[in-house]
C-alpha positions in Angstrom: -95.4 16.0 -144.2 -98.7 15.4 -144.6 -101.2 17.5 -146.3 -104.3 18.9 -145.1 -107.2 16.9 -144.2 -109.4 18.0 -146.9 -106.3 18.3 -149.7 -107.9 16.1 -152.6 -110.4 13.4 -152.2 -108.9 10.2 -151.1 -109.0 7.2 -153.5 -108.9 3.7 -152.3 -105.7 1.6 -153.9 -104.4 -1.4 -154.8 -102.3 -0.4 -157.2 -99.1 1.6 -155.1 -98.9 3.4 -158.2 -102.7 5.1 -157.7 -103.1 8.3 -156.4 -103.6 8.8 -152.8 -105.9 12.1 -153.5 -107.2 13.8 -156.8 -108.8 16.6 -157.1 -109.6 19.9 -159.2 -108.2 22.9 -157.5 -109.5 26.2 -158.1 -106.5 28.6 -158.4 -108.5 31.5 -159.3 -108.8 33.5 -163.3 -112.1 31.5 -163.4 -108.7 27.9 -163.7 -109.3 24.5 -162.3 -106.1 22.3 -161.6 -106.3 18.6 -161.8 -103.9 17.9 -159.0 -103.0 14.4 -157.8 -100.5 12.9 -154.8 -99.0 9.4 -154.8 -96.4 7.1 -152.4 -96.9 7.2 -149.4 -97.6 10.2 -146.6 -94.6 11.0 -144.8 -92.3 10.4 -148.1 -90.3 12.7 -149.2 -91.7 15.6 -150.8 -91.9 16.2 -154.6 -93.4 17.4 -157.5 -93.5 16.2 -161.5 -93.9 19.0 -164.1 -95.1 17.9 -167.7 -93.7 19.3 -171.1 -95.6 21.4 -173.6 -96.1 23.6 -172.5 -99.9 22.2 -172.6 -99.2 18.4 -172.5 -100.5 16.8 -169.1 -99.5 14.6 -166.8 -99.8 11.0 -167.5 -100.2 8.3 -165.4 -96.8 6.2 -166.1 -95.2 10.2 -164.6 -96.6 8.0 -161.2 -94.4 5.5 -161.9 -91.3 7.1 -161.9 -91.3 7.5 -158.5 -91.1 4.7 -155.9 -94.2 4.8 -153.9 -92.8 3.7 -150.4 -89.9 6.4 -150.5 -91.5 9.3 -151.9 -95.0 11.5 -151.7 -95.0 13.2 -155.0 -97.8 15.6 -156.0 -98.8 15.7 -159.8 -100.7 18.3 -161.8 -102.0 19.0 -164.9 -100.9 22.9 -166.0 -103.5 26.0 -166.9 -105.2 24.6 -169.7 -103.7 21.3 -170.1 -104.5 17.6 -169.5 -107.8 17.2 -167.0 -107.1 20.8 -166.2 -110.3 23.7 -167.0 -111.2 25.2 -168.9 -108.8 23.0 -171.4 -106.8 24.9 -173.5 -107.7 28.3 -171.9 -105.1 30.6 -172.5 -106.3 33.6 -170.4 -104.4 34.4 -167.3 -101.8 31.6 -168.6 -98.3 32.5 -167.7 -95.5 31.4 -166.4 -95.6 33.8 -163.1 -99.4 31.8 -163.0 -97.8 28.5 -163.3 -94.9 29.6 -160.4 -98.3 30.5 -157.9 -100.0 27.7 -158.6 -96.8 25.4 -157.6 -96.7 27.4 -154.7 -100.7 27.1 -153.7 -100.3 23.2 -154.2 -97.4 23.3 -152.0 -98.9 25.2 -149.3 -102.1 22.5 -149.4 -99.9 19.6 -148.8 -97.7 21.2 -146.0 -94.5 20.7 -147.5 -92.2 22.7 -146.3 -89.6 21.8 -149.4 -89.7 19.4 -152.2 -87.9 18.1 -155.0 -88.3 19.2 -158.4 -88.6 17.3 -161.4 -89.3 18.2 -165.0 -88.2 17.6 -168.3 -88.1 20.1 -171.2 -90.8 22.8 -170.9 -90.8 20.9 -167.1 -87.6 22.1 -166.7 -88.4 25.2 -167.8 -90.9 25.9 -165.0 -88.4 23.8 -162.6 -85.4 26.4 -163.0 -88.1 29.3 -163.0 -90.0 28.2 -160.0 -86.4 27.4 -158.1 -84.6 30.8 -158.2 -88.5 32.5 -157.8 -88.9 30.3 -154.5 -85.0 28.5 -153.7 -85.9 28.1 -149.7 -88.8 25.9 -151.1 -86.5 23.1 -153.0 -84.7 20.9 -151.6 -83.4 19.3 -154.9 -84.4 19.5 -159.1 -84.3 16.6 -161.4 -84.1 18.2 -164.8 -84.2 16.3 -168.2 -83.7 17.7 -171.4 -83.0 21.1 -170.5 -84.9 23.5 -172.1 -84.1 27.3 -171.2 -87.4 28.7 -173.0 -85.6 31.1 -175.3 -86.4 31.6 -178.8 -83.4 31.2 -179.9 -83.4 27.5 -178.7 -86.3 27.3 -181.2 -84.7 28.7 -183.6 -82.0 26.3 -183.6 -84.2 23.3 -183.7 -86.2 24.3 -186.3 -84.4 26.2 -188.7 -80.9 24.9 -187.8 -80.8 21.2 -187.4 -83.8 20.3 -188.7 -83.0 21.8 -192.2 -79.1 19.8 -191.6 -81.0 16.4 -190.5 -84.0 16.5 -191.8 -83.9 18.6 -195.5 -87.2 17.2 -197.2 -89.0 17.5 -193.1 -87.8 21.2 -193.4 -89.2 21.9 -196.9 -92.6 20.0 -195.8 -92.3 22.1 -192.7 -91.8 25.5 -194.6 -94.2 24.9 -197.4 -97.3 25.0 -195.5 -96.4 28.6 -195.5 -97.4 31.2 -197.7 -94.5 32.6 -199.5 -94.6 36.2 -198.6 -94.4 34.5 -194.7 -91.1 32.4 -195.3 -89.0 34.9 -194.3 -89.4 33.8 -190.2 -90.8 31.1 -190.3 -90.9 30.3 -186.5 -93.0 33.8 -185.9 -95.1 33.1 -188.7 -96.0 29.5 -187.3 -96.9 31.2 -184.2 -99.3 33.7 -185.7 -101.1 31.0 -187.9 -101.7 28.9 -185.0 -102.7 31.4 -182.8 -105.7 32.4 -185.6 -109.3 32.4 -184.9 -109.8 30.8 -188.2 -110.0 27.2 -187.8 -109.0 27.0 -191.6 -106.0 28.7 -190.4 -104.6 27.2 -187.1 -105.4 23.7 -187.5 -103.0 23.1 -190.4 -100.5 25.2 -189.0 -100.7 23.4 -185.6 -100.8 19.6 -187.0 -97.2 20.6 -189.0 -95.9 22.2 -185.8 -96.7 19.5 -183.7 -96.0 16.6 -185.9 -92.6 18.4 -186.8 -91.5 18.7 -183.0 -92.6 14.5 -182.5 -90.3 14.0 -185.5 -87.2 15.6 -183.9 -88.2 15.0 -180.0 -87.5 10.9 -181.3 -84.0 9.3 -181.7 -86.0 7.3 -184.4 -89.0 8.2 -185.8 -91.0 5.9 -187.7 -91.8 8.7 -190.4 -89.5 11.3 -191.0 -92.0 13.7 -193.4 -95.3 15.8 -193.1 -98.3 13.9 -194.6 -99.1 17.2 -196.3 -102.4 16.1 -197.3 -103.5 15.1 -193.6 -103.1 18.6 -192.5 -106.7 19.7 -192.5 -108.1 16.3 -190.7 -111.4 16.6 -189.1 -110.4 14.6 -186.2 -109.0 16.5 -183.0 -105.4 18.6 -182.9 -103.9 18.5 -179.6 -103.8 21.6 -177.7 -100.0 21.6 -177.2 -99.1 23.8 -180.2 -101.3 26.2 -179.2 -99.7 26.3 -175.9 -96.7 26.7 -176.8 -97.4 29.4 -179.6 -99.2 31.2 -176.7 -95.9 30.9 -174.9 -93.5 30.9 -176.9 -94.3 34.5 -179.1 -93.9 35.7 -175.4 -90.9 34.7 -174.8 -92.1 32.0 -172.4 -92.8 35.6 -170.4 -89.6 35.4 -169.1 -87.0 38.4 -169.2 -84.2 37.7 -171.7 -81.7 34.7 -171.0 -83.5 35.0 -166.9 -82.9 31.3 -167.0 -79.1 31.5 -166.8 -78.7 34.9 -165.6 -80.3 34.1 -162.3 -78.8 31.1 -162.0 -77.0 31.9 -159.1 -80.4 31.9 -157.4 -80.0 28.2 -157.4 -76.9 28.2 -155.3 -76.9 25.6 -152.8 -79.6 23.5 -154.5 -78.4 20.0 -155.7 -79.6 18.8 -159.0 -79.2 16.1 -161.5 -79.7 16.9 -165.0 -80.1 13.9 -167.6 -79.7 14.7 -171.2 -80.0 12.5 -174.5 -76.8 13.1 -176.7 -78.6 13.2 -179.5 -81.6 15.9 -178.4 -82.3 17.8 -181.1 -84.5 19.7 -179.4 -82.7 20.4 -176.0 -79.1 19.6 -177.0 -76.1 19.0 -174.6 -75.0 22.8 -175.3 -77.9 24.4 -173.0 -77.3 21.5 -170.3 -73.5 22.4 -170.5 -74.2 25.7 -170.4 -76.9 25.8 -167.3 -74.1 23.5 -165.1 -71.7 26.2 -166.0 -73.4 28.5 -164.2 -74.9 26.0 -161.4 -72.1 24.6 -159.7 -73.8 21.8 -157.8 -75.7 20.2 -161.2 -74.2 17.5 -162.4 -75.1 15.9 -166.0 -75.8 12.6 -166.8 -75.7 11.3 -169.9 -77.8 8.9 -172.1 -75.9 7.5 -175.0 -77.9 6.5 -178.1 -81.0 8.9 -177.2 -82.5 12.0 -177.9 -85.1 13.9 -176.4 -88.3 11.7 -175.6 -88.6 10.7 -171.9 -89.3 7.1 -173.8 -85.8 7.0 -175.7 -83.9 3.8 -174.7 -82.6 4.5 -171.0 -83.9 7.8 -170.5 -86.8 6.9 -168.4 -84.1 4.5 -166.6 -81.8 7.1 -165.8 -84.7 9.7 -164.9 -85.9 7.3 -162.1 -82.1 6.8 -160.7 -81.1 10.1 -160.6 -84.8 10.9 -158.5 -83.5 8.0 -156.3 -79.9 9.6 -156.0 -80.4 12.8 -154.9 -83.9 12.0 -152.5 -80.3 9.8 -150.7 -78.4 13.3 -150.9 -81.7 14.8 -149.5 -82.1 12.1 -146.9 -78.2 12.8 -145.8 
């Protein structure tokens, strides 16, 4: 379906991968959206959600759908990528994120679309489909993240300490002793402090510490302790996701699986790296369990990065499968 007339300025292309429209949409709470559209109009309706939270969109996420089969809407979240005011935190939340998929939905006309996301994107996926199940026709998920913090947990104080012993000792020693004891909540609280002195160091471990386990192979597999207070500029991902994840990803406990008969009816594809470290196979197995028509495809010899060998791949087929299941 196509969207409104005045739905994002149009934007002449050669490239089939440009966007059709782009535009900054006020959602209200004082936020601006960067939204974008690309295909074709008439394709079949879907949506890409980023990670992070607080990452952005990029513009190979264009790519992984095929422009004369699909029109796919893109968008930066609250206070990510091109979005304003960046990094805002304020009226950030994950029942904010569901409204604003809802308000971009309602601009273009779809009626339903397909889903796609990958790890906090997944997140948002599973939470916007049992919110809103009439809206989607079908979810992509990769790397399934449930946004507990027991997930978390695992990661960073079960297998990284078991993978990674002399990452885990860089990791905790940025700490304060007397703040060892949790670790994960203490992280949190540092990078969430007005005092720059603070949050930066805490938020350049954090994030450097997730790259080094989102990767199948890293090229460095310790903290450059001595970087940690760098002038130059931290991304605003950690900061995100401390916002969100010392909520709870405000999300009721377990809602994820719990309400996973919401999705009932709704086909999916979920793609997961057997080696994920971040998002292992357990929470994909476990989601499936409880969401009869998922099916899980595996990626041999990769682990969570959308840019492991043959994740990307596999991404882009299983978007292709199911818009055939859609189309049948």
């Amino acid at each position: 379906m196509a969207p409104d007339a005045d739905a994002g300025k149009s934007i002449k292309r050669d490239d089939p991968f440009a966007p059709l429209t782009s535009e900054q949409l006020a959602v209200g709470d004082g936020h601006d959206i960067h939204v974008e559209s690309v295909g074709r109009l008439g394709g079949i309706p879907a949506i890409y959600l980023h990670g992070g939270p607080g990452s952005g969109c990029q513009a190979d996420h264009r790519r992984l759908f095929d422009p004369e089969r699909f029109h796919a809407v893109l968008f930066d979240q609250r206070g990510a990528g091109r979005s304003r005011p960046k990094g805002s935190r304020q009226a950030n939340t994950l029942p904010h994120l569901i409204a604003d998929m809802e308000m971009i939905r309602q601009r273009f006309g779809f009626e339903r679309w397909m889903v796609v996301g990958g790890s906090w994107g997944a997140t948002l996926a599973l939470a916007y489909a049992q919110a809103h199940p009439a809206r989607v026709s079908g979810l992509v998920l990769r790397a399934t993240f449930l946004g507990t913090m027991q997930e978390i947990e695992t990661g960073f104080l079960g297998t990284l300490p078991r993978l990674y012993p002399g990452l885990y000792n860089d990791f905790v020693s940025v700490l304060p002793e007397d703040e060892r004891a949790q670790p994960i909540r203490s992280y949190f609280r540092r990078i969430l402090d007005a005092n720059p002195d603070v949050n930066i160091p805490a938020a350049r471990a954090w994030g450097e510490t997730e790259r080094i386990l989102s990767e199948h192979t890293p090229n460095r597999t310790r903290l450059d302790l001595t970087a940690l207070n760098s002038s130059r500029a931290v991304p605003a991902t950690p900061f995100m996701e401390a916002h969100y994840f010392s909520h709870d990803s405000f999300m009721r406990p377990n809602q994820l699986l719990n309400e996973a008969g919401r999705l009932a009816g709704i086909p999916g594809i979920v793609v997961q790296g057997r080696y994920d470290l971040l998002c292992p196979p357990a929470i994909s197995h476990a989601l499936a369990a409880a969401w009869r028509e998922a099916e899980i495809r595996f990626v041999e010899g990769a682990g969570h990065s959308l840019y492991d060998p043959g994740v990307r791949n596999a991404v882009m087929k299983a978007i292709a499968d199911l818009a055939s299941r859609i189309e049948k």
